[in-house]
C-alpha positions as CSV (number, residue, x, y, z in Angstrom):
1,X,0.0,0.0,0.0
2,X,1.1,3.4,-0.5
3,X,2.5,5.7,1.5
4,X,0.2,8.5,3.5
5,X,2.6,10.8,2.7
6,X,0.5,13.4,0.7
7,X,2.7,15.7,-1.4
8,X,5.0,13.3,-2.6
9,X,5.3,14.0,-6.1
10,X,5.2,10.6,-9.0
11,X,5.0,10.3,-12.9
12,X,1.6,10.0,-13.4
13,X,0.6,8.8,-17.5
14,X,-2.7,10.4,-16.6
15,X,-1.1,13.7,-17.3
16,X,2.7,12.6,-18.1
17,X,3.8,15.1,-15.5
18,X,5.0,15.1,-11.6
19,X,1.6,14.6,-9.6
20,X,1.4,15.4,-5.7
21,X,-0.2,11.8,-4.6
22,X,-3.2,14.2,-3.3
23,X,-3.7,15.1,-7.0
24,X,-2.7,11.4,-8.4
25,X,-5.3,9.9,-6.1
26,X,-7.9,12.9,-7.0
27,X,-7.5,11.5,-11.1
28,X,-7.7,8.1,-10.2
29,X,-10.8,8.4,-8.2
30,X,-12.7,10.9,-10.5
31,X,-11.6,8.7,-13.5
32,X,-13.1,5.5,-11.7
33,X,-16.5,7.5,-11.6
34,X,-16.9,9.5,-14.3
35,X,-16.3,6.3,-16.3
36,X,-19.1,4.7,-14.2
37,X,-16.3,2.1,-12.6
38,X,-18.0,2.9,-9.5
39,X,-21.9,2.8,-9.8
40,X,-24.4,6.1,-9.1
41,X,-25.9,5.3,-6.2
42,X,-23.0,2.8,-4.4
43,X,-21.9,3.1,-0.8
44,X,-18.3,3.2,-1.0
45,X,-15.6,1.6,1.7
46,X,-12.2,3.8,1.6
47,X,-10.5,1.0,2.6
48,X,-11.3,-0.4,-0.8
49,X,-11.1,2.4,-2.5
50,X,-7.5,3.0,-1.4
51,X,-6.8,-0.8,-2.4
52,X,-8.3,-0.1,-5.8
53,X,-6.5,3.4,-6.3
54,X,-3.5,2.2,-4.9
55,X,-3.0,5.0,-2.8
56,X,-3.4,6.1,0.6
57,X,-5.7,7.3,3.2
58,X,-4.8,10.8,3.1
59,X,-4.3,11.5,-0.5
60,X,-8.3,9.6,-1.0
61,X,-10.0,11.7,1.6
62,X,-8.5,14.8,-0.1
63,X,-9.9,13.4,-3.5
64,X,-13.7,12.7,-1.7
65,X,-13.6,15.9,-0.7
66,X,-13.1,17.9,-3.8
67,X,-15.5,15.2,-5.6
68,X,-18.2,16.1,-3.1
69,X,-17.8,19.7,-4.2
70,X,-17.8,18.8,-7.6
71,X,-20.9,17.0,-7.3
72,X,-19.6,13.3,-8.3
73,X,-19.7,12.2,-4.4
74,X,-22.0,12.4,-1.4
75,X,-20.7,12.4,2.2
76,X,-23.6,11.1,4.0
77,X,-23.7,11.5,7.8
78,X,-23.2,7.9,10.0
79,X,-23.5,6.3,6.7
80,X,-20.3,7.4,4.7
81,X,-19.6,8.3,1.1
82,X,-22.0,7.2,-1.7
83,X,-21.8,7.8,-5.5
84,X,-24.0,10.5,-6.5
85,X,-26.9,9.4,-8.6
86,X,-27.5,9.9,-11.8
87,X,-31.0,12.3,-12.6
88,X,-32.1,12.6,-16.0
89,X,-33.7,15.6,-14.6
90,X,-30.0,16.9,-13.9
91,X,-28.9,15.9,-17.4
92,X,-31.4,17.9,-19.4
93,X,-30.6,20.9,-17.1
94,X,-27.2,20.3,-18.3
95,X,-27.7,20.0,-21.6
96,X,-29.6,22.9,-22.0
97,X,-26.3,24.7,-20.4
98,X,-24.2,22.7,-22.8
99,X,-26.3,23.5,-25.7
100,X,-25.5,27.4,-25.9
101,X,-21.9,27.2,-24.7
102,X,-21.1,24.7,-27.3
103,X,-22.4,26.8,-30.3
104,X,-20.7,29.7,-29.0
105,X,-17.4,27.6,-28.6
106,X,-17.6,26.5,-32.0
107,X,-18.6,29.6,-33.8
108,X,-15.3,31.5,-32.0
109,X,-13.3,28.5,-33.0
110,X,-14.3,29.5,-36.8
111,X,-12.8,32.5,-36.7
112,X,-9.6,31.2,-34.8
113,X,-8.9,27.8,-36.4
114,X,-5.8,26.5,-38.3
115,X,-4.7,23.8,-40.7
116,X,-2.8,22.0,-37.4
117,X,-5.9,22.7,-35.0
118,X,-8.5,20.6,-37.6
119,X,-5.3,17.5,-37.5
120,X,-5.4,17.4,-34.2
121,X,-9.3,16.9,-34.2
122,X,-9.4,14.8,-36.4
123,X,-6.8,12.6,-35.0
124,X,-8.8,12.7,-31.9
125,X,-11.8,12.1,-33.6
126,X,-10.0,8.8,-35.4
127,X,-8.3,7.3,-32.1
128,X,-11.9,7.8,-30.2
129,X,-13.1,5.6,-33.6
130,X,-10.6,2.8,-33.1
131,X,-11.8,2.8,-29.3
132,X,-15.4,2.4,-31.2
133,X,-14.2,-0.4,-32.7
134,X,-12.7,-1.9,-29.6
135,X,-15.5,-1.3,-27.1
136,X,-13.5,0.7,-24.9
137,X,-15.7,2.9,-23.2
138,X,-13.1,4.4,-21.0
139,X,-10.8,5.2,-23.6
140,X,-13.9,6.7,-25.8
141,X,-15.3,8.7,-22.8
142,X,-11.4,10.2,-22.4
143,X,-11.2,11.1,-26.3
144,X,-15.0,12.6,-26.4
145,X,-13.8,15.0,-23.5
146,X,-10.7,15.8,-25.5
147,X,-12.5,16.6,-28.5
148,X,-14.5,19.1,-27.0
149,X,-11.8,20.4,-24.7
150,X,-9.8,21.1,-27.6
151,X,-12.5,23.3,-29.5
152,X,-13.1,25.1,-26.7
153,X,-9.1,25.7,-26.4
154,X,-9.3,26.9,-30.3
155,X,-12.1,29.3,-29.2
156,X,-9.5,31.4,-27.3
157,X,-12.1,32.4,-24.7
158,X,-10.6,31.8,-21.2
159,X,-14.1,32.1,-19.1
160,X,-15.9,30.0,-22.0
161,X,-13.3,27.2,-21.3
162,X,-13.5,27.3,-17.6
163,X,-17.7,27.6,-17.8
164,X,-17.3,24.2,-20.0
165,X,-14.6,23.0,-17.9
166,X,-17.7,22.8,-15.0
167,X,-20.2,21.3,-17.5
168,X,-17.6,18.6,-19.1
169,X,-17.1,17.6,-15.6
170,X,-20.7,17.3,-14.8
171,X,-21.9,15.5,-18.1
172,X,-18.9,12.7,-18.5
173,X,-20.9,10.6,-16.2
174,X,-24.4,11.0,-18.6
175,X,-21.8,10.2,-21.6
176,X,-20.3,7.0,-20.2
177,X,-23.9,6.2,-20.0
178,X,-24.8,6.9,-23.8
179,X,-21.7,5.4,-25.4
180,X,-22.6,2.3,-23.5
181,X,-25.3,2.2,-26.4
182,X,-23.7,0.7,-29.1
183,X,-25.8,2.4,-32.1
184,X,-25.0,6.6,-30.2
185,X,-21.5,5.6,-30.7
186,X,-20.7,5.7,-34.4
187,X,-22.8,8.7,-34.4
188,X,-20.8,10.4,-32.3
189,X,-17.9,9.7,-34.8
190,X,-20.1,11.3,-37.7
191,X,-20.8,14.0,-35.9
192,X,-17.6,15.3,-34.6
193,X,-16.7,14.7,-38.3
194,X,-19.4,17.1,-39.3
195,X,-18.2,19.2,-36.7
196,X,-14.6,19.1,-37.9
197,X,-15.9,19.6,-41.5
198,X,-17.5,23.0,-40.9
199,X,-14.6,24.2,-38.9
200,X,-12.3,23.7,-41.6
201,X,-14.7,25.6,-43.9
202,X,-14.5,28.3,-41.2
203,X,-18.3,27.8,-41.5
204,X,-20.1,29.3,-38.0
205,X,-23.7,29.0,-38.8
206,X,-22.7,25.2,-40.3
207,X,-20.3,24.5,-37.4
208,X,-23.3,25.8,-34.7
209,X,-25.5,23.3,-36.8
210,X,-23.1,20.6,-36.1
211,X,-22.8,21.1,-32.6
212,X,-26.5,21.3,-32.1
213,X,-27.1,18.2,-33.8
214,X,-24.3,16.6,-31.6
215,X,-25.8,17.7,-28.4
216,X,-29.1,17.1,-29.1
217,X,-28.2,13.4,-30.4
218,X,-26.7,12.7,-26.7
219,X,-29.7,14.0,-24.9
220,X,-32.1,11.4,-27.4
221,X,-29.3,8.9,-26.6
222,X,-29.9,9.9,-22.6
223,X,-34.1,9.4,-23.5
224,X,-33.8,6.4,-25.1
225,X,-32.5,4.9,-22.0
């Protein structure tokens, strides 16, 4: 078992980069949720979740805590920490959110884009297909967020990317869920290809299309159930 020691810092190949084991732990754990590794709803034992995370006490109860304010965990009184449930009700609230920050992101990426910015989507858009193809819904789940992360990085708007950083974080959760569907997840592909598509024409009124049609396919995905 690890060591308590919180600050130490390690390589971590979630970010390639010297982690604190408070921050290490804090990926692990958020990774394990937001993939749906740990169910909505679940009491969790720390104990367990330190085996599982291979880290220790201190660095985990650091991570519940800033997943409790992030909404992903509930600390529950004389019972301990549970998974927070999923609420469609919560979803749709999201996507409504998602819906006009996402049309903005990709209409200021139009007027910012480059030949480089539209081969590194579509190479993101290509290695999330090859996780398609091999059911890996972790790895598509990682590569959707990417995707969308780096549109809103090509926008150039630093308060749109930290108001999408929020709803990315809320929403992973919902998208584990509609990639388990194995009909939403070629359309995904096709539609961050449409996305892509209208970027490179510098399109904004085709690219907002896209990105409509995107969102609005993962909240029918959401429906379907």
């Amino acid at each position: 078992m690890k060591s308590d020691v919180a600050e130490t810092p390690q390589y971590s190949a979630l970010g390639g980069v010297d982690l604190s084991m408070n921050e290490l732990a804090y990926r692990r754990f958020k990774q394990a949720l937001v993939t749906l590794s740990y169910k909505p709803g679940d009491y969790l034992n720390t104990a367990q979740v330190m085996a599982e995370l291979q880290m220790g006490r201190t660095p985990v109860n650091q991570a519940i805590h800033r997943l409790e304010n992030e909404g992903l965990l509930q600390i529950i009184p004389r019972k301990g920490v549970m998974v927070s449930p999923l609420s469609l009700d919560d979803a749709l609230e999201l996507i409504e959110v998602r819906l006009a920050n996402e049309i903005l992101s990709v209409k200021l990426a139009c007027k910012r884009i480059s030949k480089q910015d539209i081969v590194a989507l579509t190479a993101v858009n290509e290695e999330m297909n090859i996780a398609v193809q091999e059911r890996n819904r972790n790895r598509m789940v990682s590569l959707d967020l990417h995707f969308h992360q780096l549109i809103v990085e090509i926008s150039g708007n630093l308060i749109l990317k930290d108001i999408l950083s929020v709803l990315h974080t809320r929403s992973q959760r919902f998208w584990a869920s509609s990639l388990s569907k194995e009909g939403h997840r070629m359309e995904v592909i096709e539609e961050h290809r449409a996305i892509i598509t209208a970027l490179e024409s510098e399109d904004s009124q085709a690219a907002a299309t896209a990105a409509e049609t995107h969102i609005l396919s993962f909240r029918d995905a959401l429906l379907r159930g």
